[in-house]
N, C-alpha and C positions, 0 to 999 in steps of 0.2 A: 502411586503404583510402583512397585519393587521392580525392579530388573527381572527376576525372576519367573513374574507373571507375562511379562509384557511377551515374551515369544509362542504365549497358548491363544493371544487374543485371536490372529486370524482367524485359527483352525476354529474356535468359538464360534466367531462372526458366521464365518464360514460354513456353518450346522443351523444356523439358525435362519440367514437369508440369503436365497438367490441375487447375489450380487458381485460383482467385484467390489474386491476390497481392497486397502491400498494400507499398508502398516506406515503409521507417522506419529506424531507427539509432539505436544505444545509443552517447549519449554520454557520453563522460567530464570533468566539470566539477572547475575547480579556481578558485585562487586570482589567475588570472592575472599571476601574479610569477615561479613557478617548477614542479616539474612535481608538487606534492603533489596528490593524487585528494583530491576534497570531497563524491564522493557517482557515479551512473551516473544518468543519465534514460533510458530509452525514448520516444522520439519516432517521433508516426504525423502521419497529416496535411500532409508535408510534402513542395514538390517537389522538392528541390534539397539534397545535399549540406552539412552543417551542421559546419564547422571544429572539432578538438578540440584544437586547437595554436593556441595563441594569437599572430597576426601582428608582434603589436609588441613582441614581444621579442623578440630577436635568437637567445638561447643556450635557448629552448623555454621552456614555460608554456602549462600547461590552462586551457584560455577559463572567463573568469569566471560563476559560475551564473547573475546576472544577465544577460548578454549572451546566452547558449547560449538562457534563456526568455524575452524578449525578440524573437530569430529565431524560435524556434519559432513562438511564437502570432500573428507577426506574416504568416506567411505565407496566401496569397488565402483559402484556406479551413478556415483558425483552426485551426492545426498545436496538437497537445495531445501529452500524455504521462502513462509515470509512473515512478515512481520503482523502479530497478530493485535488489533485493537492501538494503533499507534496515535492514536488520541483519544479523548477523553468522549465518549460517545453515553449522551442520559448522565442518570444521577447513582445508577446502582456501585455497588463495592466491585462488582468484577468489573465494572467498565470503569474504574477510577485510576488503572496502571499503566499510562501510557510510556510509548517507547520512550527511553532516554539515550540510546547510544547510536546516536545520527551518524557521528563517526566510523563506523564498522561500516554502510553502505559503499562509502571508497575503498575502502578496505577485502571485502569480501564482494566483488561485484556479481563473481559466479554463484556466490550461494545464496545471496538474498535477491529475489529474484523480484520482489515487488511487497508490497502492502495491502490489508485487511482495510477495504474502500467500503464494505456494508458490512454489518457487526450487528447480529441479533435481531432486531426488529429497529435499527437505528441507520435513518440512510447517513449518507457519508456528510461527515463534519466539512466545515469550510477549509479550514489547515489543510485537512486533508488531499483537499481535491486543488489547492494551488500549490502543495506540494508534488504532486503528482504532474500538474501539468508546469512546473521551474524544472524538472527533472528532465519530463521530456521533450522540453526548448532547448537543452540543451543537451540533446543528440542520445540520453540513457534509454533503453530498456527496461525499460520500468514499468512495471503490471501492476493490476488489482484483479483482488479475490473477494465474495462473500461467505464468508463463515458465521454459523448459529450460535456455536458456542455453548453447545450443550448440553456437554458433561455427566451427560445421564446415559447408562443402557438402553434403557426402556425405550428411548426415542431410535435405538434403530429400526429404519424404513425405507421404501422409496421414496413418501410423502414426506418435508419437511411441517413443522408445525406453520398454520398462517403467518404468514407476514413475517415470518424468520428466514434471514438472510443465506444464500448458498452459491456456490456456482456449479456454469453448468460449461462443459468442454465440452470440443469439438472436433469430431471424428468417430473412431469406432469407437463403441462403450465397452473394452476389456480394459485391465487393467494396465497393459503397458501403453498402451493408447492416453488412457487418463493422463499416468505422471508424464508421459511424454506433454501434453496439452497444457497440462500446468507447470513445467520448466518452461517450457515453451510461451505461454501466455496466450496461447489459443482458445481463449475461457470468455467466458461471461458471465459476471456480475450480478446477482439478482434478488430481490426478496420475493418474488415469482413470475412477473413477468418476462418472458424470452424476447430480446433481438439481436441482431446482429446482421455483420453489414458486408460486402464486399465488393471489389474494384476491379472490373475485366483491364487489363492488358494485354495487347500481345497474346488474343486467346489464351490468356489463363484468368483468370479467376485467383484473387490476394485475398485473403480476412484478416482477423483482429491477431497481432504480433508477429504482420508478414510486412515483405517490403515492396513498394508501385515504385518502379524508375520511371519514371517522367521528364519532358522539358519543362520549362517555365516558359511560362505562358500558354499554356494545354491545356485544354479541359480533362476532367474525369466525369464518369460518371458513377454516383454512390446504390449500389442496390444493397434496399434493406429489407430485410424480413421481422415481421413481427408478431407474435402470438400470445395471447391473454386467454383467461375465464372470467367468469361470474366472481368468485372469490377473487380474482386480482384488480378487476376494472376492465374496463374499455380503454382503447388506446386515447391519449390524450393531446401526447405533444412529443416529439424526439428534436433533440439539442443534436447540431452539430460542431463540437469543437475543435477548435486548429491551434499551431503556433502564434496565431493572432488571438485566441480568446472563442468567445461564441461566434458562431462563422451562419448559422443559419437554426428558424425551430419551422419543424412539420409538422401538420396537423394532420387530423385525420382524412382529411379532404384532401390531402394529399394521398393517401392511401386507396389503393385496392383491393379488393377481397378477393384472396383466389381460392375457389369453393371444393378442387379438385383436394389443395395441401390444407385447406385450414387456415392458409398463412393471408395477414395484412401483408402488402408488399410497396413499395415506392421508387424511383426511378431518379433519383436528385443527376441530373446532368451538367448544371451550372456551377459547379467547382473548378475552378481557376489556378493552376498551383503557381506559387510566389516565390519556390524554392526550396530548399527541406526542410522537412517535417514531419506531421502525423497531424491523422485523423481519429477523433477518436467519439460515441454517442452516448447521450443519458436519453432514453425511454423516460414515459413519465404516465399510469395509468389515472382514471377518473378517479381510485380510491386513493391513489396518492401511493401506487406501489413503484417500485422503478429497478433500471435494469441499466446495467452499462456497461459498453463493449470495451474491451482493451484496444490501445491504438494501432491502424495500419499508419507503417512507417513511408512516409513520400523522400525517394533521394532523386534529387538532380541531377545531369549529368555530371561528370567528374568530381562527384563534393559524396563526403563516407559522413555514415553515419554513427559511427564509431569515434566520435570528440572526444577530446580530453578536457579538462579544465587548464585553462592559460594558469600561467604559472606569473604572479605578480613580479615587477624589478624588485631586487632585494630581496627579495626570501620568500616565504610558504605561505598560504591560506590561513589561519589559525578556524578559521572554520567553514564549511563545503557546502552547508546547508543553503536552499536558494532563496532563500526569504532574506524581507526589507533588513538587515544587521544594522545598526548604528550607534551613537555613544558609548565607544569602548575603553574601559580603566585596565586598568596593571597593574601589578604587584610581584616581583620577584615570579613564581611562573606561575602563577592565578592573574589568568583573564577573564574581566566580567564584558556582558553586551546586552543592549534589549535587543529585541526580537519583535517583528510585527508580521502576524503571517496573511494581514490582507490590506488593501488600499482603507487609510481611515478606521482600521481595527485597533483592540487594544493591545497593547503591550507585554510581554514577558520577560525575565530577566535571566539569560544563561552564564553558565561557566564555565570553564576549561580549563582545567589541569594541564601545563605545557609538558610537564614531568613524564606522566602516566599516558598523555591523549583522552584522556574521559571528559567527555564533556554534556551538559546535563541541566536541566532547568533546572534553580530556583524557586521561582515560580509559575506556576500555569493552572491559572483561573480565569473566571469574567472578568475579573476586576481589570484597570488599566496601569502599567508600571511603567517607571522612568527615570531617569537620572540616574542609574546605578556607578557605583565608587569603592573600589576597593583599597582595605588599606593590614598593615600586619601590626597585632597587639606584641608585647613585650614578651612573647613565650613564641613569638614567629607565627600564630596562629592568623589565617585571612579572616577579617572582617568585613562583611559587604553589606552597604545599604544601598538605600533605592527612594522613590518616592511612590506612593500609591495609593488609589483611590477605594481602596474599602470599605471605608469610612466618610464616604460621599464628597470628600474633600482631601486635597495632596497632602497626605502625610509623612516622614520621613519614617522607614522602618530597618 
């Protein structure tokens, strides 16, 4: 889409369905040299058409991630996003571009506001979701959303298609209300089923990307709502996770039917807090549909939840991401590392430009990789191999 068009789309939308509508666009960021993909943003909040062809090259190039969030959040009323499809989700060609510039999340904390946790009809990848919870161990603000991804007119509606991923905000359904919910993270997760959860203190009532002060050693107790159809399943099971991992799963026999709202409802009063953190739930329906809250944040007394990352003796992170890093080589400013993003998973092998900051897999596949070694041929070019199992056995490639 041209620049051009994009400012007729609402008044369009707008004639054709009773809705708010919210003007955004899924960018595709790159390296701005040539036209390799380094990752998709979702951008809301903004007024005006955001380039995805980079001007100063002549023969094309995707605008640099830097520049693309830099527009975004610069715009009147603090344009945000997230990051769309940031892992490899199925076997299709759109879902093969996962994010590559991990580094911009320190970088731009205001404008990326979380990650794309349900993608299409694909619930959320493993990476994903211990990514998501190393981020918020360690004290970030970091959401998810569900997006369909589906690129067609013809699907505007209320109704998403089956089993295709959406979210659903909370509060009023006009439009300042939405983007406010979605900066915010007051959203839910879905590919159709509804719940979500909240925390009385202090007669108020906290939900999903609010904050409970508590002591340690105090109970809470969790009230949750849940609602299905026939097309989604019956309730199955709701996960509760913590800074510790899985903390507790509800069945339905846990639940009560309230025939006035419609709604499953549940009463969890045996949570204990340990200190700071969040809470955060996956739903889980008979057909295998699911649903997940964004986290309520738990702070202790005198302890902010606003962290920073420690700063090592002797110099910088060379990388932020929260996953297993180990066996790291060098080379003038190429750093190589594997990567494992679960207990006993396999391997990937990233890099890092010290030069530029880009840093960016290699590889990311089933397969398992390791030993990686970098070293410079006779023109200063980095050379990097690894060992890996594609071939049913350790090979050197």
């Amino acid at each position: 889409m041209a620049g051009d068009r994009w400012q007729d789309q609402k008044t369009k939308i707008d004639s054709i369905v009773d809705l708010p509508v919210l003007l955004g666009e899924e960018i595709t960021i790159g390296n701005g040299i040539n036209l390799e993909t380094q990752g998709h943003f979702l951008a809301y909040g903004i007024s005006d058409f955001v380039p995805t062809l980079s001007s100063y090259v002549p023969w094309g190039a995707r605008t640099e991630g830097d520049i693309v969030l830099n527009e975004v959040g610069n715009y009147p009323n603090q344009g945000f996003g997230y990051i769309a499809h940031p892992y490899k989700f199925g076997t299709g060609k759109v879902d093969a571009e996962p994010w590559r510039r991990w580094d911009l999340l320190e970088k731009y904390p205001n404008t990326i506001k979380g990650f794309e946790i349900l993608h299409n009809t694909h619930d959320a990848p493993i990476p994903a979701l211990n990514l998501w919870d190393r981020l918020l161990e360690q004290g970030k603000k970091f959401f998810a959303i569900g997006n369909s991804d589906a690129h067609r007119s013809e699907r505007l509606g209320t109704i998403p298609e089956p089993g295709e991923a959406f979210t659903y905000t909370l509060g009023f359904p006009d439009e300042t209300q939405i983007l406010n919910a979605l900066r915010a993270g007051n959203s839910i997760a879905s590919n159709g089923p509804f719940i979500t959860v909240t925390i009385e203190k202090n007669a108020e009532d906290k939900g999903p990307s609010e904050e409970v002060k508590a002591n340690v050693g105090s109970n809470l107790t969790l009230n949750i709502e849940w609602v299905s159809n026939s097309d989604y399943g019956e309730l199955e099971k709701v996960e509760i996770f913590d800074k510790e991992g899985h903390h507790k799963t509800l069945t339905k026999n846990d639940f009560v039917f309230d025939s006035g709202t419609q709604t499953w409802k549940a009463f969890y009063n045996n949570y204990t807090v340990k200190g700071d953190g969040y809470i955060r739930l996956r739903g889980k329906t008979t057909l295998g549909k699911v649903a997940y809250t964004n986290p309520i944040f738990v702070s202790t007394k005198g302890a902010s939840l606003d962290k920073k990352y420690p700063t090592p003796s002797g110099g910088d992170f060379v990388t932020l991401d929260p996953f297993n890093n180990s066996t790291p080589d060098v080379d003038g400013n190429t750093v190589i590392w594997r990567t494992v993003y679960e207990s006993g998973g396999n391997g990937d092998i990233y890099v890092k430009n010290l030069s530029t900051g880009v840093e960016e897999p290699i590889t990311f596949d089933l397969y398992n990789q390791a030993s990686p070694s970098v070293s410079r041929n006779s023109q200063g070019q980095a050379i990097i191999v690894w060992a890996d199992t594609r071939n049913g056995n350790w090979d050197k490639v």
